[in-house]
C-alpha positions, 0 to 999 in steps of 0.5 A: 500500500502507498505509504502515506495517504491524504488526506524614534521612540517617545520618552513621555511614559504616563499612562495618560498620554498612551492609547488604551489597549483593549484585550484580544479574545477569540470568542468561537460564537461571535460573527462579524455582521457589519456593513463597510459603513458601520465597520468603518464607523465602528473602528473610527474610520471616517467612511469610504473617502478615508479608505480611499485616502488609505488605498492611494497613500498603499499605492504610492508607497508601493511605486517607491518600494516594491519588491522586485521580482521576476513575475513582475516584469512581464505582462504574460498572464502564463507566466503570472499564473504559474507565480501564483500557483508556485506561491501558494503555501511557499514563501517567495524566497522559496519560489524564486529559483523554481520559477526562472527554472520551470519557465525556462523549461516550459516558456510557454502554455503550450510548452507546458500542455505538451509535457508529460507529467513526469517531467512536470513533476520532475521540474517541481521537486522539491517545491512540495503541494504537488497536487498543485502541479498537477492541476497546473500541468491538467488546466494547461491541456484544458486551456490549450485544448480550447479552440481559442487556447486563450487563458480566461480572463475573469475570476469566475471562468478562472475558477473553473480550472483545475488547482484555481480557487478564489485567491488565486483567480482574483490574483491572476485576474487582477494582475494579468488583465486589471480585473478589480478584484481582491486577492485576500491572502494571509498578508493582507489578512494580517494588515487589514485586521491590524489596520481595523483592529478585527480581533476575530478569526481571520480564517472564518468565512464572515471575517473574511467577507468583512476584510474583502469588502473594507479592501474593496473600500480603499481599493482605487478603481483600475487599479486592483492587481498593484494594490493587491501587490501593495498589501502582499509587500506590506505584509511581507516587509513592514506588517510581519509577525512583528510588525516594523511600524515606524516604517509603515505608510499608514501608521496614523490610520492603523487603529491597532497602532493607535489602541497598542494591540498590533502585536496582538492581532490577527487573532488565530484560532488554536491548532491541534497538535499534529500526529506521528507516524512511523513509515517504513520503505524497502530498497529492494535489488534485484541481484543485478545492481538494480533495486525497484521504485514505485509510482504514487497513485495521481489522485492521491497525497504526493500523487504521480511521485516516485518512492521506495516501496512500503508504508505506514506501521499499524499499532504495536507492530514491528518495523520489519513486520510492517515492511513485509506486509506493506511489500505484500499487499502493494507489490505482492512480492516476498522480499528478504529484510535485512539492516536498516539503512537509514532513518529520515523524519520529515514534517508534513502540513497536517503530521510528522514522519519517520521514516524506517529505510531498510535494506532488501533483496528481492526472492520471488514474485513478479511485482503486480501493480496493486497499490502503485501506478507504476513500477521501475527497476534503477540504478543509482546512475538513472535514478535522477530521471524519477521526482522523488519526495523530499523523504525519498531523496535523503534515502537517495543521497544516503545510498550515494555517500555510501557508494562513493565511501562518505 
């Protein structure tokens, strides 16, 4: 079975001359249920004109320091879209070389359409929610399959293609083809309920109507996709976890500024703690310097990667017992366990992982595809062909080192 399945500071120090700081306190049963007025009116905001005022002074500041980055420098609604897919859950940083090489790779729509999804997947390793590109790899086919082969244009016909929700089609929409629309991500999240003093869940859906529909307030008509980028930078550079204030363009107007609970907001519901599993892979040879690979199911977590066989140990059972049934029920092979090789723990979104690595012979059966898509036999010189999980490629450089002596 596939191993893991998804699922300048002032001196004056009286208390008089402070702002009075209020206490955060997420209450599960409170729902925010204000106009734009009265929610401007409620945090001392004085109507549509001075959210205007704040979305100009957002734009200025925005001309003067925004970040320079490669999808910024062109207009290809293709090349935008691929930004934002790469930028969903990856930090900028991240992003950047995965970018230049897989625009490099696949240049255009239709360059990418045509590629098979190994080699997709292959260009994607390593950048990890790779469900992502295989949406992509799917919408691209979808788009050019079309008698036009021409991106849509709006959020909504955006959002019928595959890996594309609402972020992300206000983002492309707004930035590629000027469409005004909001793109409320978790930067600007955390800037507009400090810049409102929203002490509720930014997550829950009734706050987040109530933070696009203050955006759209300050939002200068025609001018959606730079202002979405001015709050992306705001809150990637000044309004951070710890926000740098003193640099900010709209202090004067950030109503938790001036009540001193910036640090305090967003307010975020708890998280449950996330699981372990114990996992344990075989690297099977064959006698003959080969040793057998197995493709992930697309449909599933880690879909259409590439593994070393094996899976996740039940309650109370042994780490060798766990391997030998995994083998059985996924290859219907009987294997001969021997040392364990090495072992990896690696963080998923929703639990961690150890994960077991043992070294394998294989005896006898031919290896059905029961719980795989496919199935290679490699060596280590060929191996670089396959996209492996990042789990996989630490078994992968472990078995290197040992080749070469390390």
């Amino acid at each position: 079975m596939s191993r893991v399945r998804a699922s300048p500071p002032s001196t004056v120090t009286e208390d008089r001359f402070l702002p009075a700081k209020r206490e955060c306190v997420f209450d599960a049963g409170h729902h925010t249920r204000y106009s734009t007025s009265t929610m401007a009116s409620f945090h001392d905001v004085d109507g549509t004109e001075d959210l205007a005022v704040i979305g100009q002074r957002l734009l200025d500041w925005y001309e003067r320091h925004r970040r320079d980055l490669p999808w910024r420098r062109t207009r290809d609604p293709y090349a935008i879209w691929v930004a934002e897919i790469m930028l969903q859950q990856t930090r900028v940083e991240t992003v950047l070389d995965y970018f230049e090489r897989f625009m490099a790779r696949f240049p255009t729509l239709a360059d990418l359409a045509m590629a098979s999804l190994d080699d997709v997947l292959k260009a994607w390793e390593g950048l990890g929610y790779y469900a992502r590109a295989r949406n992509l790899h799917k919408a691209a086919r979808h788009v050019v399959g079309q008698d036009h082969s021409e991106m849509p244009r709006t959020p909504e016909a955006l959002r019928h293609l595959p890996g594309i929700g609402r972020y992300t089609a206000a983002a492309v929409a707004s930035i590629a083809f000027g469409y005004d629309a909001i793109a409320l991500d978790g930067n600007l999240r955390r800037v507009l309920c400090r810049l409102f003093a929203i002490d509720d869940d930014p997550g829950r859906p009734n706050t987040q109507r109530t933070l696009e529909t203050l955006a759209e307030s300050m939002m200068p008509p025609g001018r959606a996709g730079d202002f979405n980028q001015a709050l992306m930078d705001l809150g990637a550079m000044i309004c951070v976890k710890t926000p740098r204030c003193l640099l900010c363009p709209v202090t004067d107007r950030c109503q938790a500024h001036n009540e001193g609970i910036q640090n305090a907001l967003p307010i975020r519901a708890t998280r449950t703690k996330r699981p372990h599993r114990d996992v344990t892979a075989g690297i099977i040879w064959n006698g003959d310097g080969h040793f057998l690979i197995t493709q992930r199911p697309l449909d599933g977590m880690l879909g259409g990667l590439w593994e070393f066989p094996g899976g996740k140990r039940r309650p109370g059972e042994a780490l060798p017992a766990c391997l030998h049934r995994e083998i059985h029920e996924e290859l219907a092979i009987e294997i001969q366990i021997g040392e364990l090789l090495c072992r990896v723990e690696h963080a998923f979104t929703h639990f961690y992982m150890t994960l077991y690595a043992f070294e394998c012979n294989w005896l006898r059966g031919s290896p059905q595809l029961l719980g795989c898509t496919d199935l290679r036999w490699v060596t280590l010189d060929h191996v670089d062909t396959y996209a492996f999980p990042v789990a996989d490629q630490k078994i992968i450089s472990f078995l290197r080192d040992r080749q070469s002596g390390r």
